[in-house]
C-alpha positions in Angstrom: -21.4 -26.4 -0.9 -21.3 -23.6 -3.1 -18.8 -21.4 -1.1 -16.1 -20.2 -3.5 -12.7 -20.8 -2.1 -9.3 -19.4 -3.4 -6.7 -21.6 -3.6 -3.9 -19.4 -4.9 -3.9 -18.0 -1.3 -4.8 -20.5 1.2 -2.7 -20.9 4.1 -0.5 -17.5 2.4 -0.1 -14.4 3.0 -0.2 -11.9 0.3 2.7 -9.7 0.5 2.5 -5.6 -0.7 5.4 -3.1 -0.5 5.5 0.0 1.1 7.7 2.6 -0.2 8.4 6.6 0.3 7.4 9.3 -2.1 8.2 12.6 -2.6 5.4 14.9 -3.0 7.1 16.8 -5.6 6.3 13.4 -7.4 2.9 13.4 -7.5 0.8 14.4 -10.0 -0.3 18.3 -9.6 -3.8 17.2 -8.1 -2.4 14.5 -5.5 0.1 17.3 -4.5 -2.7 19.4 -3.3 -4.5 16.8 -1.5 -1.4 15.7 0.7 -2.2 19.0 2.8 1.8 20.0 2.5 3.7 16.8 3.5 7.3 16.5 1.7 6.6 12.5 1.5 4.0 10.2 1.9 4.0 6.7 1.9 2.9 4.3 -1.3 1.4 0.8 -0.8 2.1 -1.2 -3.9 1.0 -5.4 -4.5 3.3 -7.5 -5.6 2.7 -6.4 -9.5 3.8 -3.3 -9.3 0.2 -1.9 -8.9 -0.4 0.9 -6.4 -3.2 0.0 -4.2 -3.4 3.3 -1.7 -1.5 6.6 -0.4 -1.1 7.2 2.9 0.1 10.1 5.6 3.0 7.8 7.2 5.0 4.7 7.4 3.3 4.0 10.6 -0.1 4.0 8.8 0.9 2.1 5.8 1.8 -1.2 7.7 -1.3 -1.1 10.1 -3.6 -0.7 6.6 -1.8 -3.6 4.9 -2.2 -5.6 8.1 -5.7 -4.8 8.5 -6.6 -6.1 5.1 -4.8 -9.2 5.5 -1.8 -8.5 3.5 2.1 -8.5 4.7 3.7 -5.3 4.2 7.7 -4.9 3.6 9.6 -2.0 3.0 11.1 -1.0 -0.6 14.1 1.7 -0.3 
């Protein structure tokens, strides 16, 4: 078998945090882009690293789910 398999997260779950974000925050171009919301709502991985933007908290846990991550919430 040549199938590549990895180990690091078998029988895991990856975990990312979802956090709040001021849209006075953003950068000036992201600002634009978030069609007037005061906050939106950042998905970060467990490094730190931001992996997506999204519209609501709602939305931020059904995208983590949906690509097999666990989401908690940061304050």
């Amino acid at each position: 078998m040549d199938n590549e398999f990895d180990f690091a997260y078998h029988g895991q779950r990856r975990k990312v945090y979802v956090r709040s974000v001021k849209n006075s925050d953003l950068p000036e171009d992201l600002q634009i882009e978030t069609n007037g919301f005061d906050k939106i709502y950042a998905i970060h991985s467990e490094d730190g690293e931001q992996l997506a933007l999204v519209k609501d908290r709602e939305l931020a846990f059904a995208v983590a789910r949906t690509n097999d991550f666990v989401p908690e919430s940061v304050h």
